[in-house]
mmCIF file of the N, C-alpha and C atoms, coordinates in Angstrom:
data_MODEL
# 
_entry.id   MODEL 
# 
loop_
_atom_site.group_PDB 
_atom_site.id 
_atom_site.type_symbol 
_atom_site.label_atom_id 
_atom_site.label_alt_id 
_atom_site.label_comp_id 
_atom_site.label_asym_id 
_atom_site.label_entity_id 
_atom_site.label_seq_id 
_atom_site.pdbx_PDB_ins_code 
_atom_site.Cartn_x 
_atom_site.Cartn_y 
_atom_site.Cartn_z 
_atom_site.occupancy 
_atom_site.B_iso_or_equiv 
_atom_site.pdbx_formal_charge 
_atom_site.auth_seq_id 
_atom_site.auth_comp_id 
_atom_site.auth_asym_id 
_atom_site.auth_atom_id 
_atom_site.pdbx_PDB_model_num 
ATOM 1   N N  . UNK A 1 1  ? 14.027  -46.947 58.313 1.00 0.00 ? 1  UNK A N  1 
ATOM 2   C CA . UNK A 1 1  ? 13.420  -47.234 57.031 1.00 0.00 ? 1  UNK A CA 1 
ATOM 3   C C  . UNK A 1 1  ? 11.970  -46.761 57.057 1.00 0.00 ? 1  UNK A C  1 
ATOM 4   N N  . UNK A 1 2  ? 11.671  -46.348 56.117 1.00 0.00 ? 2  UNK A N  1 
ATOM 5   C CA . UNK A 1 2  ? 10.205  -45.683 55.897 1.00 0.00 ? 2  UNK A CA 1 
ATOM 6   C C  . UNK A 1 2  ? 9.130   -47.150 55.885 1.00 0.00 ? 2  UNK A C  1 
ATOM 7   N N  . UNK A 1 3  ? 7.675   -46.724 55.861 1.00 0.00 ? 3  UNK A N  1 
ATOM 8   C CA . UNK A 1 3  ? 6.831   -47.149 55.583 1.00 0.00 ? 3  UNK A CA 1 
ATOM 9   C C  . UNK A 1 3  ? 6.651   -47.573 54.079 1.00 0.00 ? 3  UNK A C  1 
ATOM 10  N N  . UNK A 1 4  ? 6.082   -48.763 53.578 1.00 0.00 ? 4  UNK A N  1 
ATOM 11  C CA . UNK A 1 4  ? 5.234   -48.905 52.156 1.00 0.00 ? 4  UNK A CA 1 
ATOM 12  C C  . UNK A 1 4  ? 4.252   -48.633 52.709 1.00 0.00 ? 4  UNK A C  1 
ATOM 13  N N  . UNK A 1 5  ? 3.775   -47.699 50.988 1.00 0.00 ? 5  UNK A N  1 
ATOM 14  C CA . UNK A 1 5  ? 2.962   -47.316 50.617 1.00 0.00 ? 5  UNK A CA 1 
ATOM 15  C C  . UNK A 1 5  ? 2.274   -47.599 49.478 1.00 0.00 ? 5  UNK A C  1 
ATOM 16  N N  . UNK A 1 6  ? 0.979   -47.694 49.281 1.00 0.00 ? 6  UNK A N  1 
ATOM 17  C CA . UNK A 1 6  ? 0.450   -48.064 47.891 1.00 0.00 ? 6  UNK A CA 1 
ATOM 18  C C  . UNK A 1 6  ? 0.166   -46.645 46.995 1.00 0.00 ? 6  UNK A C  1 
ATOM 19  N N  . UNK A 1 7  ? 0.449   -46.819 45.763 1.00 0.00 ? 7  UNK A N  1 
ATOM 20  C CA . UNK A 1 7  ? 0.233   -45.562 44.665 1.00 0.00 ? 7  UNK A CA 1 
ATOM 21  C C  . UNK A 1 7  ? -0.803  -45.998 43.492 1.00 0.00 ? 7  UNK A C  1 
ATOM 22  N N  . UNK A 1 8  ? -1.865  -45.403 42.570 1.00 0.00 ? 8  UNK A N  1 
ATOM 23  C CA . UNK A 1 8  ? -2.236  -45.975 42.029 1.00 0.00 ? 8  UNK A CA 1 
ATOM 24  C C  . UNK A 1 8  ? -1.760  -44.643 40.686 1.00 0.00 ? 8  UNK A C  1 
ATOM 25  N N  . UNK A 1 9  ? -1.536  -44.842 39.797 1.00 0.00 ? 9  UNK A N  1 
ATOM 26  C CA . UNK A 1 9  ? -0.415  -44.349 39.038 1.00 0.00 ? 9  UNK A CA 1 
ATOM 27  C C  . UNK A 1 9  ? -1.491  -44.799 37.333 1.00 0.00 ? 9  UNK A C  1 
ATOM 28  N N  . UNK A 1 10 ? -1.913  -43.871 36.685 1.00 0.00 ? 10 UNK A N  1 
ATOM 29  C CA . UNK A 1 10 ? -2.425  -43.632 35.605 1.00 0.00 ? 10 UNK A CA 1 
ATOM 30  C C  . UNK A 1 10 ? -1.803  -42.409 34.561 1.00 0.00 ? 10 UNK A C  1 
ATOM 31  N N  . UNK A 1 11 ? -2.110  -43.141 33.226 1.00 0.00 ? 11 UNK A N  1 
ATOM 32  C CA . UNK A 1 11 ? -1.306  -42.759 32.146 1.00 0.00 ? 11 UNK A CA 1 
ATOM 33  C C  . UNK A 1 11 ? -1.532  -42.979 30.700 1.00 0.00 ? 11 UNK A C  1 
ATOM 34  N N  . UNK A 1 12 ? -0.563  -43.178 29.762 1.00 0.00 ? 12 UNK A N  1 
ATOM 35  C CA . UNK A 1 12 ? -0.717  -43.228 28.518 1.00 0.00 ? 12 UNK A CA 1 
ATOM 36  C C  . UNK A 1 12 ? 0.728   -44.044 27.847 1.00 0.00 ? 12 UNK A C  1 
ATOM 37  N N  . UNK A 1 13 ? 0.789   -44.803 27.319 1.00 0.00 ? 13 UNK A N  1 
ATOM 38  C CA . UNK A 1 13 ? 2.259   -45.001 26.561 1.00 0.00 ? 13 UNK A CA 1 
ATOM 39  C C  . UNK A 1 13 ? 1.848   -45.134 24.857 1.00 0.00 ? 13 UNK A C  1 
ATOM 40  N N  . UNK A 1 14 ? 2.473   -44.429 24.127 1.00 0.00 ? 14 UNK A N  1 
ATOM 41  C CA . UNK A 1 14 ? 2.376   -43.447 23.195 1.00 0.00 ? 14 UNK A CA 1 
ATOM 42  C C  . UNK A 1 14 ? 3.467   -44.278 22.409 1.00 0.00 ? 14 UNK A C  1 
ATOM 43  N N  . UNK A 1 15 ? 2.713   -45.077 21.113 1.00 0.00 ? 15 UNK A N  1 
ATOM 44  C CA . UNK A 1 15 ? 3.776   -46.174 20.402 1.00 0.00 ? 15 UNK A CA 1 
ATOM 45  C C  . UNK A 1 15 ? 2.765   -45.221 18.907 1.00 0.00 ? 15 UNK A C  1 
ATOM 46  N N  . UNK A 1 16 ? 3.971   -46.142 17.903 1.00 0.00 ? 16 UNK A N  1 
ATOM 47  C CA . UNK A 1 16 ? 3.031   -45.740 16.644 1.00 0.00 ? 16 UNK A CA 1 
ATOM 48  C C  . UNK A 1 16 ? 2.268   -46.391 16.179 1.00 0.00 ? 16 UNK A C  1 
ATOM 49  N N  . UNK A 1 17 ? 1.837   -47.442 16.681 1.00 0.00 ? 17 UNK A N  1 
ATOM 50  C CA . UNK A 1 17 ? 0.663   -48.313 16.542 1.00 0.00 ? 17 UNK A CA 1 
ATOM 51  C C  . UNK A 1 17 ? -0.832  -47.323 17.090 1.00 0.00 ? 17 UNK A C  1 
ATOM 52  N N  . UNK A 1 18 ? -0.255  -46.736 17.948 1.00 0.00 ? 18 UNK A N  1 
ATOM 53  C CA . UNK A 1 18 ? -1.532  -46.075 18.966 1.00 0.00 ? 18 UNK A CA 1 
ATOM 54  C C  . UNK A 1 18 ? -1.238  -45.922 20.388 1.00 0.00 ? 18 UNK A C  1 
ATOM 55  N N  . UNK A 1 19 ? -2.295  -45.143 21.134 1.00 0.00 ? 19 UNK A N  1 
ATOM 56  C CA . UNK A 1 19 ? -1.685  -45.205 22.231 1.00 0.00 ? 19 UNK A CA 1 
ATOM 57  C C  . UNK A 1 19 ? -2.475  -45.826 23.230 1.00 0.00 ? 19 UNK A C  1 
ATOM 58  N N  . UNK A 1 20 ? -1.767  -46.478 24.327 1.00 0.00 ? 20 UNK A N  1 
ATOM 59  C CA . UNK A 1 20 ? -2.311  -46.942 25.315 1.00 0.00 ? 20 UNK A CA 1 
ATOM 60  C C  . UNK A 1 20 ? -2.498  -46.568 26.461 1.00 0.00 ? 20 UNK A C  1 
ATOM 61  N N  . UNK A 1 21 ? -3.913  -46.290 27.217 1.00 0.00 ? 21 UNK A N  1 
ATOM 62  C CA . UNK A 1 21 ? -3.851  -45.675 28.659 1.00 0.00 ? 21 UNK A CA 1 
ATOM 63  C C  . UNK A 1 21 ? -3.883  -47.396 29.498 1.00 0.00 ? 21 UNK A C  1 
ATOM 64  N N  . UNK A 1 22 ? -3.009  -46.841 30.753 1.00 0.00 ? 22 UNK A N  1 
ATOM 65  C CA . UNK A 1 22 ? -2.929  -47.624 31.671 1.00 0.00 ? 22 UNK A CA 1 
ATOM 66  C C  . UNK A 1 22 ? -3.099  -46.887 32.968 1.00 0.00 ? 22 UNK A C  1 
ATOM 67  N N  . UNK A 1 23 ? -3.579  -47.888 33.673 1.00 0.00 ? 23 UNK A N  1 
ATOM 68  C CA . UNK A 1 23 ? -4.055  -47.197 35.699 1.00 0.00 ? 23 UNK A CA 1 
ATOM 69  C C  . UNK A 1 23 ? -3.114  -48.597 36.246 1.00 0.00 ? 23 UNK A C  1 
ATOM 70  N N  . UNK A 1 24 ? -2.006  -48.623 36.906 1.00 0.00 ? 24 UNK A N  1 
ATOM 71  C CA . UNK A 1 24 ? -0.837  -49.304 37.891 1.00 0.00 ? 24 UNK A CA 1 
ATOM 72  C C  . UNK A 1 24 ? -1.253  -49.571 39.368 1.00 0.00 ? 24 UNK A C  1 
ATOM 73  N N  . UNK A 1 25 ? -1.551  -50.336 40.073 1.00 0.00 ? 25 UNK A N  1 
ATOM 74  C CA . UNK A 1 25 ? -1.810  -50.163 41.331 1.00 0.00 ? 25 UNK A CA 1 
ATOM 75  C C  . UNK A 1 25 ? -0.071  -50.706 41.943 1.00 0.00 ? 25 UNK A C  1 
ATOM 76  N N  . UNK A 1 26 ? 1.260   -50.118 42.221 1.00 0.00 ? 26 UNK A N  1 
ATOM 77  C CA . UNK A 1 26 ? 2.015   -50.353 42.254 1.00 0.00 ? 26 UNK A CA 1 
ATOM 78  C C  . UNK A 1 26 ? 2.469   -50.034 44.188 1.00 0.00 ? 26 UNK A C  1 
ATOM 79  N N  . UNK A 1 27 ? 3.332   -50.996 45.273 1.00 0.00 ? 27 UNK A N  1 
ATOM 80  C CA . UNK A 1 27 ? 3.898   -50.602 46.258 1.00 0.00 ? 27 UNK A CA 1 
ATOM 81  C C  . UNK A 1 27 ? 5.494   -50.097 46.137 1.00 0.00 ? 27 UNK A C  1 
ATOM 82  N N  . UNK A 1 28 ? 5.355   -49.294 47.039 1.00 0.00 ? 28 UNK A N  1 
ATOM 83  C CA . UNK A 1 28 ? 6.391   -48.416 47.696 1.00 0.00 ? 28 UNK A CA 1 
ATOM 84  C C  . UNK A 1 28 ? 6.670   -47.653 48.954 1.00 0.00 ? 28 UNK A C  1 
ATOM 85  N N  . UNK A 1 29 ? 8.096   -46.908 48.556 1.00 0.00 ? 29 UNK A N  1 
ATOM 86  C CA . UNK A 1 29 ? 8.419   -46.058 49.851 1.00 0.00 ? 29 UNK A CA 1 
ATOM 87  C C  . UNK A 1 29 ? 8.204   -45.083 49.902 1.00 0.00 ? 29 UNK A C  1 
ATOM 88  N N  . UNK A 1 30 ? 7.812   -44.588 48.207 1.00 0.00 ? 30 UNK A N  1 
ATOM 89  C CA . UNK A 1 30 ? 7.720   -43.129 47.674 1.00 0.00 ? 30 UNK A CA 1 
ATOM 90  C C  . UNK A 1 30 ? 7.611   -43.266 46.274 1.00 0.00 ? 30 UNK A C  1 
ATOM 91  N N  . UNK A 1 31 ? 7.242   -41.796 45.622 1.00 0.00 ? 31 UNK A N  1 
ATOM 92  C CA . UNK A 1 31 ? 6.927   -41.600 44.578 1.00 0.00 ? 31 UNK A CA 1 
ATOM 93  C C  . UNK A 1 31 ? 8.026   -41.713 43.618 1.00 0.00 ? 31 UNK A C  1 
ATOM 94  N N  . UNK A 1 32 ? 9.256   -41.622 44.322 1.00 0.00 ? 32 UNK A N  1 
ATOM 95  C CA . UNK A 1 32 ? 9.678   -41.994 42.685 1.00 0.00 ? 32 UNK A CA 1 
ATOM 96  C C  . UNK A 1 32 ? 10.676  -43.364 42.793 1.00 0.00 ? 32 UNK A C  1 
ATOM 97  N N  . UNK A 1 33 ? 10.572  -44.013 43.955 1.00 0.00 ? 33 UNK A N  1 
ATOM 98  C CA . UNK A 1 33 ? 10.307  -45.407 43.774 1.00 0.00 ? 33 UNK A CA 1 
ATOM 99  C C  . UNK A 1 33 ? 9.071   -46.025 42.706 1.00 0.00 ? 33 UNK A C  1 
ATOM 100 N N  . UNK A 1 34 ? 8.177   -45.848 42.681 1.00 0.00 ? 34 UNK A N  1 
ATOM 101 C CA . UNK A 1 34 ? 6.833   -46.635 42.114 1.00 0.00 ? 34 UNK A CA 1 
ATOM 102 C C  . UNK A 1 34 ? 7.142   -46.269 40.616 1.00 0.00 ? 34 UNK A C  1 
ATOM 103 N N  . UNK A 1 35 ? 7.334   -44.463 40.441 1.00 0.00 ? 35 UNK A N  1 
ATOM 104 C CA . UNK A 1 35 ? 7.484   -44.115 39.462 1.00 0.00 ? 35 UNK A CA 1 
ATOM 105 C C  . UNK A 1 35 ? 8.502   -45.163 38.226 1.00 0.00 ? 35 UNK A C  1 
ATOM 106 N N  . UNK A 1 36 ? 9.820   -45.396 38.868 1.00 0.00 ? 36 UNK A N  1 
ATOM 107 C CA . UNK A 1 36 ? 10.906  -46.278 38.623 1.00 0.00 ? 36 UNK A CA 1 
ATOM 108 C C  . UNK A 1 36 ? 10.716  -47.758 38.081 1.00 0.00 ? 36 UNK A C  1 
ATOM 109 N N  . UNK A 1 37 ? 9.537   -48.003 38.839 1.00 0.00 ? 37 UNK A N  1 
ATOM 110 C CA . UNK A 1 37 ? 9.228   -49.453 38.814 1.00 0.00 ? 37 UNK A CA 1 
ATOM 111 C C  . UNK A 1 37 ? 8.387   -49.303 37.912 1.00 0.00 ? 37 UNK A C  1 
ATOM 112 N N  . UNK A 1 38 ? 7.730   -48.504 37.525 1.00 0.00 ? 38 UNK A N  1 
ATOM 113 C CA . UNK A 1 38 ? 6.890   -48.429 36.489 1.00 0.00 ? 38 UNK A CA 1 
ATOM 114 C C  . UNK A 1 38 ? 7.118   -48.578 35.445 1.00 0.00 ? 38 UNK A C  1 
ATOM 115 N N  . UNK A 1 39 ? 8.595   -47.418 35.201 1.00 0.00 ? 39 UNK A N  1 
ATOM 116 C CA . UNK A 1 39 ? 9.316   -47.275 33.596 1.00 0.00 ? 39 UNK A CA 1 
ATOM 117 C C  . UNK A 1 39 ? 9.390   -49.053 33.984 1.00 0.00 ? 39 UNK A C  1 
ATOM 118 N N  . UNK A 1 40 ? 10.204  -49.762 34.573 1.00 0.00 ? 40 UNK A N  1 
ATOM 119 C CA . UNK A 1 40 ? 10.840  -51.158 34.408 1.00 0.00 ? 40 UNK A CA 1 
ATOM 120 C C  . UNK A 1 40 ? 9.520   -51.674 33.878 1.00 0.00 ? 40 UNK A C  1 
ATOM 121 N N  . UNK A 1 41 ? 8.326   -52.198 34.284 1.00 0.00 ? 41 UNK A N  1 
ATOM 122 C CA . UNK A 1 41 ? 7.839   -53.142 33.831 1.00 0.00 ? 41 UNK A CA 1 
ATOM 123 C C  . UNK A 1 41 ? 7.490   -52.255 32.823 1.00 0.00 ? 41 UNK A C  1 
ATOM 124 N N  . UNK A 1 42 ? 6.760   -51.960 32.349 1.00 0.00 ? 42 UNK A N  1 
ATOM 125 C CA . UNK A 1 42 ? 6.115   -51.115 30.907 1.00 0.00 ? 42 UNK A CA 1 
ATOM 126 C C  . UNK A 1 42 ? 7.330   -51.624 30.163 1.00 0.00 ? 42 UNK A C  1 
ATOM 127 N N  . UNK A 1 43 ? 8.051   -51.010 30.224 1.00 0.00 ? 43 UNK A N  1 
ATOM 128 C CA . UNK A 1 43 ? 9.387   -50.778 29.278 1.00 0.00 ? 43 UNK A CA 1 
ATOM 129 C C  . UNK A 1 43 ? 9.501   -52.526 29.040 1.00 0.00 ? 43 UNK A C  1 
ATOM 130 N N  . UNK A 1 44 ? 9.662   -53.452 29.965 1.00 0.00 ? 44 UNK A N  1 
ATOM 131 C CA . UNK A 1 44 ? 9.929   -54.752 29.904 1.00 0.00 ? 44 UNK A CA 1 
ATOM 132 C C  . UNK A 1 44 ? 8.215   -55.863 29.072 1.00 0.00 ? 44 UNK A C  1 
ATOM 133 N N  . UNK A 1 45 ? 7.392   -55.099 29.298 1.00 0.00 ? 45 UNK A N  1 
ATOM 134 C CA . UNK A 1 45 ? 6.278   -55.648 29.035 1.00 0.00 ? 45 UNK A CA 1 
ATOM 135 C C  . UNK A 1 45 ? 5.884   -55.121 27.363 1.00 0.00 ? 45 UNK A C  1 
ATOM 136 N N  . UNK A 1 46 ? 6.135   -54.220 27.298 1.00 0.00 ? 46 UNK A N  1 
ATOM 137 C CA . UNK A 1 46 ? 5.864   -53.319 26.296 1.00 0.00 ? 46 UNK A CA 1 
ATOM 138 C C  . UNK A 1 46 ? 6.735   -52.892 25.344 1.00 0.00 ? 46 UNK A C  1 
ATOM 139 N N  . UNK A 1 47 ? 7.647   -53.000 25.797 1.00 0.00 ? 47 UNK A N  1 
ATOM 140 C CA . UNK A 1 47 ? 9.087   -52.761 24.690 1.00 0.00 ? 47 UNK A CA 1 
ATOM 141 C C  . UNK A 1 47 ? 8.983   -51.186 24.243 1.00 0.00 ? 47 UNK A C  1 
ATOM 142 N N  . UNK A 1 48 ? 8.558   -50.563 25.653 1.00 0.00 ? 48 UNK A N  1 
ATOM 143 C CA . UNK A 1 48 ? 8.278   -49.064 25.692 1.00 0.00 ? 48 UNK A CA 1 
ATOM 144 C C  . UNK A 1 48 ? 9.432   -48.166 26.338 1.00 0.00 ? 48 UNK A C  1 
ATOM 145 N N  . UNK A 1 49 ? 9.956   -46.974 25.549 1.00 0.00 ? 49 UNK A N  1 
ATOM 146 C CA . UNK A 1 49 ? 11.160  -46.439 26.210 1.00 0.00 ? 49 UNK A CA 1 
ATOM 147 C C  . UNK A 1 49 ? 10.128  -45.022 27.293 1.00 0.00 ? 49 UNK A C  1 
ATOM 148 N N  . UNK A 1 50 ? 11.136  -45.115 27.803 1.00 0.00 ? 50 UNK A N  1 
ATOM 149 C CA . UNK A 1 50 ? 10.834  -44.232 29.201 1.00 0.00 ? 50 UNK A CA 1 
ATOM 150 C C  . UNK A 1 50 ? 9.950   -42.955 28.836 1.00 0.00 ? 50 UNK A C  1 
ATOM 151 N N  . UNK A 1 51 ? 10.915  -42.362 27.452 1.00 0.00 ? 51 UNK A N  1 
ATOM 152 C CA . UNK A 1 51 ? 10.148  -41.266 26.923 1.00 0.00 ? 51 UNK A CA 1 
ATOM 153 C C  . UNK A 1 51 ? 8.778   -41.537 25.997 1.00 0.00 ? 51 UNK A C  1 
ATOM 154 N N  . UNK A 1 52 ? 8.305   -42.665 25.606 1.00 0.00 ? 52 UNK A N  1 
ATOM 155 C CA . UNK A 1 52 ? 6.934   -43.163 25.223 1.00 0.00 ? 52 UNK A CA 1 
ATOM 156 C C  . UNK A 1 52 ? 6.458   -43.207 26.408 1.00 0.00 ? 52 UNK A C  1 
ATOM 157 N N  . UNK A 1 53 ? 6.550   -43.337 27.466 1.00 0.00 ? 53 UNK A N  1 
ATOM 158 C CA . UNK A 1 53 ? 5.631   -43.199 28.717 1.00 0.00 ? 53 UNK A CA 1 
ATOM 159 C C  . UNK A 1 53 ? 5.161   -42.021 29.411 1.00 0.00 ? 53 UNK A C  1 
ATOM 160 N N  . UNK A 1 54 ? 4.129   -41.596 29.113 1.00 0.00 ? 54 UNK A N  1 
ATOM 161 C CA . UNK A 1 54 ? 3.471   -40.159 29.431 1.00 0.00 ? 54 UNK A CA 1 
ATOM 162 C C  . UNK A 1 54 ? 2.690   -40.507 30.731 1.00 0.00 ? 54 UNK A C  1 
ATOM 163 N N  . UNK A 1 55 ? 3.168   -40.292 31.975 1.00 0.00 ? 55 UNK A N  1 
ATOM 164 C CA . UNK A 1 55 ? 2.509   -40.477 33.783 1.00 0.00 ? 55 UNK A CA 1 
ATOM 165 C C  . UNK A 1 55 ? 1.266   -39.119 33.881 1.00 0.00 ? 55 UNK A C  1 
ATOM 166 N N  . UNK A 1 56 ? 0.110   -39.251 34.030 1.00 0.00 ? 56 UNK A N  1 
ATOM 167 C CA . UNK A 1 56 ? -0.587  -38.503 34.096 1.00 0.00 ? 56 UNK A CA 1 
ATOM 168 C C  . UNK A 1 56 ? -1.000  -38.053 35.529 1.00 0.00 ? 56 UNK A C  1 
ATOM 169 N N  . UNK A 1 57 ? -0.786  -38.804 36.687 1.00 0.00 ? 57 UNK A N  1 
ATOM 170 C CA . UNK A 1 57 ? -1.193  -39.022 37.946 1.00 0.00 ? 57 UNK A CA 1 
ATOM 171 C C  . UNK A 1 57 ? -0.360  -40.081 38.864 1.00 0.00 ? 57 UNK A C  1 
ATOM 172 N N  . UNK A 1 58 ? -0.024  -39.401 39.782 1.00 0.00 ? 58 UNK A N  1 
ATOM 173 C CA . UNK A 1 58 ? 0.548   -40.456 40.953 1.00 0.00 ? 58 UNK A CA 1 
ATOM 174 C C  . UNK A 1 58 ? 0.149   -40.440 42.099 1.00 0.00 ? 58 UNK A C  1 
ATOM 175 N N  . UNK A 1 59 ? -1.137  -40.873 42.497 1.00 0.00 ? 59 UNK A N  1 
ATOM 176 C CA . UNK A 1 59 ? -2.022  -40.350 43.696 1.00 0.00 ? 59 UNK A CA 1 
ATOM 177 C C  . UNK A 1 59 ? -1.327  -42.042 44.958 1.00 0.00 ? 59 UNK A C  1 
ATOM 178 N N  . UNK A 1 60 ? -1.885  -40.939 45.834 1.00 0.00 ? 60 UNK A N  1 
ATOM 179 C CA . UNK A 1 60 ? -1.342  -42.731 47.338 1.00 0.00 ? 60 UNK A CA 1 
ATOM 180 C C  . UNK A 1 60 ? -2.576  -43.017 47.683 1.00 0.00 ? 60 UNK A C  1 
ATOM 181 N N  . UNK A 1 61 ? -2.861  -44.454 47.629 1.00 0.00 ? 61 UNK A N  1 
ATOM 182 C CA . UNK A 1 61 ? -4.135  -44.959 48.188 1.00 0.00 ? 61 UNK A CA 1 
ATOM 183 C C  . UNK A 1 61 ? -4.090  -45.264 49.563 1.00 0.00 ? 61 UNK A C  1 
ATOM 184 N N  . UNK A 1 62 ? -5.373  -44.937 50.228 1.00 0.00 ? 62 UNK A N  1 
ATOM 185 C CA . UNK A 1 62 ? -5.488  -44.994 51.529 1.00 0.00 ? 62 UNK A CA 1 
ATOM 186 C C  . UNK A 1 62 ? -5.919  -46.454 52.030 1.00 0.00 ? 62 UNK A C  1 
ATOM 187 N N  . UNK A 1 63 ? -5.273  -47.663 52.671 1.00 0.00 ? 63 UNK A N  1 
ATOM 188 C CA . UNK A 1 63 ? -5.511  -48.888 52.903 1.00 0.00 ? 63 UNK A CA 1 
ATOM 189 C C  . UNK A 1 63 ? -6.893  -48.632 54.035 1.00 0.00 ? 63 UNK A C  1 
ATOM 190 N N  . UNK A 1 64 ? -7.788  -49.494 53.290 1.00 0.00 ? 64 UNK A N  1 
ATOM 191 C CA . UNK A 1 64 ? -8.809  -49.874 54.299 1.00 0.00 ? 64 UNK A CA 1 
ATOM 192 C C  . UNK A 1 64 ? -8.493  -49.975 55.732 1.00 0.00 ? 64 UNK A C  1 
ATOM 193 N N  . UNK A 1 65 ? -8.984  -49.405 56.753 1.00 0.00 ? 65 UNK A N  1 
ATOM 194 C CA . UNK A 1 65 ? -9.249  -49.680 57.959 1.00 0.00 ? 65 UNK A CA 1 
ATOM 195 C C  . UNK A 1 65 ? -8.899  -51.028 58.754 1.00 0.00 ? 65 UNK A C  1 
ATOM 196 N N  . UNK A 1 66 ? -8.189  -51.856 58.940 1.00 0.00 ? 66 UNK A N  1 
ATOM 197 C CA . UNK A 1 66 ? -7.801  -53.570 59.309 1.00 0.00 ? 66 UNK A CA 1 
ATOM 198 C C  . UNK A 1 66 ? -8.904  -53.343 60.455 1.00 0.00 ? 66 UNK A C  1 
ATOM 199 N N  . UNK A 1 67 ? -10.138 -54.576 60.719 1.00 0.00 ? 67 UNK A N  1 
ATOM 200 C CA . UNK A 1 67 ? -10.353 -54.836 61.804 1.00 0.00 ? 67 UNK A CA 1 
ATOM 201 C C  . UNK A 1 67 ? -9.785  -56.667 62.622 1.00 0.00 ? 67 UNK A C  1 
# 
């Protein structure tokens, strides 16, 4: 089994009210794990379909140093 990883995942979801940018700090195994989990909550929070969700960035954050 792989490592988690953290992604911080910025965007737009695009309703006809207007649109909304969002930045996700979401964990995973990979990118399109996080990606996945993303559509779910948006979509569940937002009552946003997959294709109203415009992903602009899916960068991996580097965890601080543990001392």
């Amino acid at each position: 089994m792989g490592e988690v990883k953290t992604f911080r995942i910025t965007g737009e979801i695009k309703k006809q009210i207007g649109n909304m940018k969002f930045s996700k700090v979401l964990n995973g195994l990979g990118k399109d794990q996080v990606v996945d989990t993303l559509y779910s909550q948006l979509g569940s929070k937002h009552k946003a379909k997959r294709f109203e969700i415009a992903i602009a960035k899916v960068e991996e954050v580097k965890a601080a140093p543990e001392k």
